[in-house]
C-alpha positions, 0 to 999 in steps of 0.5 A: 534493492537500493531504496527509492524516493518518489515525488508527487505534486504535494508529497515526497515519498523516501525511506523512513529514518531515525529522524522520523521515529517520534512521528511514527510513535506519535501517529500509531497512538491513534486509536483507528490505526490500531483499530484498522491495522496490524500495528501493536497496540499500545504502541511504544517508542521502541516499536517505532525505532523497530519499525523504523530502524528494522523492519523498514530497511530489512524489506528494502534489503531483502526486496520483499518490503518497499516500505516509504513514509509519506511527507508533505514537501511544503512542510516536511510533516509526516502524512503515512506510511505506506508499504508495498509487499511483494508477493511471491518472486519479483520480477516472477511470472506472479509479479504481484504485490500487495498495497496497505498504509496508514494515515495520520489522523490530522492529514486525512480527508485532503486526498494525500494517500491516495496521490502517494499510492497512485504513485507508488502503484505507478513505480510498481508497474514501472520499476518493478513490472508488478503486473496486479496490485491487491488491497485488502481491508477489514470489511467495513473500513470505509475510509481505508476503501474510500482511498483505494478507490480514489487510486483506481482500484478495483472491488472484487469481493469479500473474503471470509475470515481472510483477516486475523485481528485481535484475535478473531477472524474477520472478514475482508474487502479486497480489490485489485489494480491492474496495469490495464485499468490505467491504459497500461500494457504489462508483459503477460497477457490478459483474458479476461472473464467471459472471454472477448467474442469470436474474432476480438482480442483482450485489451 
């Protein structure tokens, strides 16, 4: 897939770009990010050119990662990163996909990621018609829950052992977004549990 730039009232989502190696490096010297996420720690400017110069355009290129840096429009400053992994074989009768990001230490709290990823979900149903969108996190990352929540998902439990960090196994909150939680059909049906009763239909 040709990479693609989204906007939102305050932000501008595109592909990242050498330009944006050193904001990258400079972000992920945070110690919550490596905390957090699978970013390597320490993280070194070479792993920000791989990121960035690599891996990042490999996932558009193969349309298994649509990776965007996250950029105020006012001044151009970088806010996250934020990718969306396909699950399985899109457009497929899985069509799911799984939302993760990380947020510049400076730029939290002022409610950018959330905007950003309610934007990328709404490409994702649209573009792409992913037809459920799943977050996971350690089990007691509360700012990156707090985010999720803030885009409209929805929390379905915790997953033993679902996470590997550092080494150790961990357990995972994890939730999903569907096309319907946003007043939106999608091209499969949905029957939900416990079924409607006799003589209603699923939304």
């Amino acid at each position: 897939m040709d990479p693609v730039t989204l906007t939102t009232a305050r932000l501008l989502l595109r592909p990242l770009e050498p330009r944006d190696v050193e904001a990258v490096r400079a972000a992920c010297q945070d110690p919550e990010i490596a905390r957090w996420t699978s970013v390597p720690s320490p993280y070194t400017r070479e792993n920000a050119v791989d990121f960035v110069e690599r891996i990042a355009p490999q996932g558009w290129r193969d349309d298994t990662l649509y990776n965007f840096g996250v950029f105020t429009r006012e001044s151009g400053d970088l806010v996250s990163s934020m990718g969306l992994v396909r699950l399985g074989q899109l457009p497929a009768p899985g069509r799911q996909a799984e939302l993760g990001y990380w947020t510049v230490k400076e730029q939290r709290g002022k409610g950018y990621t959330a905007e950003a990823g309610r934007a990328v979900c709404d490409w994702a149903f649209g573009a792409l018609g992913v037809e459920r969108v799943e977050w996971f996190a350690e089990a007691g990352n509360v700012g990156s829950r707090a985010v999720a929540l803030r885009i409209g998902f929805v929390m379905e439990g915790t997953l033993r052992a679902k996470l590997v960090h550092s080494g150790t196994r961990r357990d995972a909150w994890s939730a999903a977004l569907l096309p319907s939680d946003w007043g939106r059909e999608s091209a499969t049906a949905y029957l939900p549990y416990p079924p409607p009763a006799s003589g209603q239909h699923a939304p």
